[in-house]
C-alpha positions in Angstrom: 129.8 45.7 56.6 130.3 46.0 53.1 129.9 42.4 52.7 126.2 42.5 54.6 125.2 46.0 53.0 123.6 45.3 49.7 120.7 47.8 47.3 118.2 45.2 48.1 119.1 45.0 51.9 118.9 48.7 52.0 115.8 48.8 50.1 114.0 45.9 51.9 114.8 48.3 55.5 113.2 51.4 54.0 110.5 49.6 52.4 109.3 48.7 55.9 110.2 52.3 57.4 108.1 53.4 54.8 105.1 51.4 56.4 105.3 53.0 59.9 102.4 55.0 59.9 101.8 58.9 61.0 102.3 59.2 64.6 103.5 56.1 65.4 107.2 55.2 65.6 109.1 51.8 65.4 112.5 50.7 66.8 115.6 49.6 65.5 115.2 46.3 66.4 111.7 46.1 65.8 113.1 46.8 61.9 115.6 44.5 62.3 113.2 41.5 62.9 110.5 42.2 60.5 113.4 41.6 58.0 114.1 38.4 59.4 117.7 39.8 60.6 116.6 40.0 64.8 120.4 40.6 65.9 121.0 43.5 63.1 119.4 46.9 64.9 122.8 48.3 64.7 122.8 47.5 60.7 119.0 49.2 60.3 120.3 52.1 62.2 123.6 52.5 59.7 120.8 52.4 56.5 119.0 55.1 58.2 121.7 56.9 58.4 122.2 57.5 54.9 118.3 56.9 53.8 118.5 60.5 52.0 120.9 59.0 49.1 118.0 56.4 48.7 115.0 58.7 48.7 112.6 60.7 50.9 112.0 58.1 53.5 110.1 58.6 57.1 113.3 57.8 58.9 112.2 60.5 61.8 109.8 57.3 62.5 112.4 55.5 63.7 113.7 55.2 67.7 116.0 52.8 69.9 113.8 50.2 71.6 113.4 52.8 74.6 112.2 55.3 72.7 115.3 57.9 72.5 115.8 60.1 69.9 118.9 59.8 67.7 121.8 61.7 68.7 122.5 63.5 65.7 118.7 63.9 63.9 118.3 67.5 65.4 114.8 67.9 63.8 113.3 64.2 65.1 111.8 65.7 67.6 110.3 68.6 65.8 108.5 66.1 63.4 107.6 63.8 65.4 105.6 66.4 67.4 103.8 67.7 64.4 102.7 64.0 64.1 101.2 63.9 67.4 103.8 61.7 68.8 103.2 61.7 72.5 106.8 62.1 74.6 108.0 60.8 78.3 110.5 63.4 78.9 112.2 65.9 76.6 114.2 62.7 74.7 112.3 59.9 74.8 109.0 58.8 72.7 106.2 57.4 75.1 106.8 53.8 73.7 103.5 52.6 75.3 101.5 55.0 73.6 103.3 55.2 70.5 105.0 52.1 68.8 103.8 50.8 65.9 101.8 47.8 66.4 103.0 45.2 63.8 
């Protein structure tokens, strides 16, 4: 991954995570192909990861393409709910309502 992984890779990702506006939420995917890299979600999802060396980022924003929280992002859910983000069950955004229209 190394290889793939550059500053201006990581950059161009969080540029457009910073464009996902309040309340709404984007997948990885969805990321992946406004990059013009459609079969990298998995890459998207390793930058977000470590967003927080880059920068104060709405990464929170961010969801797999059914809407489930990350694993490991204990306070996701908390923010998204102060954003108004509407939920189907207790771990998974209302993708319907919610994704970011792009």
């Amino acid at each position: 991954m190394a290889s793939i992984l550059t500053e201006d890779l990581v950059y161009e990702i969080l540029s457009v995570v910073e464009e996902i506006p309040e309340g709404k939420v984007a997948s990885y995917g969805q990321i992946a192909r406004l990059i013009g890299r459609d079969k990298n979600a998995r890459l998207v999802g390793k930058v977000l990861s470590m967003a927080e060396y880059y920068g104060k980022y709405p990464c929170h924003r961010v969801v797999n393409h059914a809407g489930r929280l990350a694993p490991h992002f204990y306070v996701q859910k908390e923010l998204l709910l102060a954003e108004h983000v509407e939920f189907k069950d207790s771990w998974h955004v209302d993708m319907s309502k919610c994704q970011w229209d792009c």
